[in-house]
C-alpha positions in Angstrom: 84.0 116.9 218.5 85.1 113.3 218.3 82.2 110.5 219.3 83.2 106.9 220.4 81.9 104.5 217.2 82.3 100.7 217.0 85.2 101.4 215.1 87.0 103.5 217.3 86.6 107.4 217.3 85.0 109.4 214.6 84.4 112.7 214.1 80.7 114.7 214.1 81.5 115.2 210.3 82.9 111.9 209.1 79.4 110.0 211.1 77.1 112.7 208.9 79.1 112.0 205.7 78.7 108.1 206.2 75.3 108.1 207.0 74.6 110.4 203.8 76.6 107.8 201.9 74.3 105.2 203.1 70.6 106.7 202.8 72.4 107.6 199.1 73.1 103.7 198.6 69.6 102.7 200.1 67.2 105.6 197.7 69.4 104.3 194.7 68.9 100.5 195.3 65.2 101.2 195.6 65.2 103.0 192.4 67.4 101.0 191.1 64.8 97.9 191.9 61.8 99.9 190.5 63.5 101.0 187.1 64.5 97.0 186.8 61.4 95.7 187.8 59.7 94.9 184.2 63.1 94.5 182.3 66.2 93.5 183.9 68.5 93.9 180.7 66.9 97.3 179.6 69.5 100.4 179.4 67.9 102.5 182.5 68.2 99.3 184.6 72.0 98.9 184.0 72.4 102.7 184.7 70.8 102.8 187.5 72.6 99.6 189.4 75.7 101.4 187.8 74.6 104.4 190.0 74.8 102.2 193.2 78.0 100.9 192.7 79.5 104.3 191.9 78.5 105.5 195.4 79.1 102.0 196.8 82.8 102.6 195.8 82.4 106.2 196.9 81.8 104.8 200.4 84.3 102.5 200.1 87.1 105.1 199.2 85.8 107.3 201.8 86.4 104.6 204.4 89.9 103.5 203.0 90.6 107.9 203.1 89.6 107.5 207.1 91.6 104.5 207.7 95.1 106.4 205.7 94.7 109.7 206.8 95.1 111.5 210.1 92.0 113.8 211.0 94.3 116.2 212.3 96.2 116.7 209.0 93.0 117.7 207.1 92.0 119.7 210.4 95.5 121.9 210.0 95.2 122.1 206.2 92.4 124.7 207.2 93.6 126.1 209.8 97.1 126.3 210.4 97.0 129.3 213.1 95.7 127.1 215.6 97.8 125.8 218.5 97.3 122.2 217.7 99.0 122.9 214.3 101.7 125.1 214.8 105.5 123.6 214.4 108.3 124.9 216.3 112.0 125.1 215.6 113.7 123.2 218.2 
């Protein structure tokens, strides 16, 4: 099922996984803020804002994936008997 987005059409799937990625980003920013709030240089501070920028990038990388690869290539890489992905021999 594909739903109209600012960005053009997205699928059910890819709007779940984005939003996921984002209330990810937003928990580990708070955390982030709290474990840094008495000492800014302290180890568990740098860890934690390491955290959000490993699932910043994973958002990022998730969004370049989208823009490179056509959803109907993943689609048939699961299920190849369908119609939409069968090849014929001309």
């Amino acid at each position: 099922m594909a739903v109209a987005m600012a960005g053009g059409a997205k699928f059910k799937g890819t709007q779940m996984r984005e939003k996921q990625l984002n209330e990810m980003i937003e928990k580990k920013v708070k955390e982030a803020t709290e474990v840094c709030g008495g000492d800014e240089k302290s180890a568990e501070c740098k860890v934690a804002w390491d955290e959000v920028e490993e699932i910043s990038q994973a958002k990022a990388d998730f969004r370049l994936k989208l823009q490179k690869e056509d959803p109907l290539e993943s689609f048939c890489q699961e299920h190849p008997e369908t119609d939409e992905c069968r090849l014929y021999d001309n």
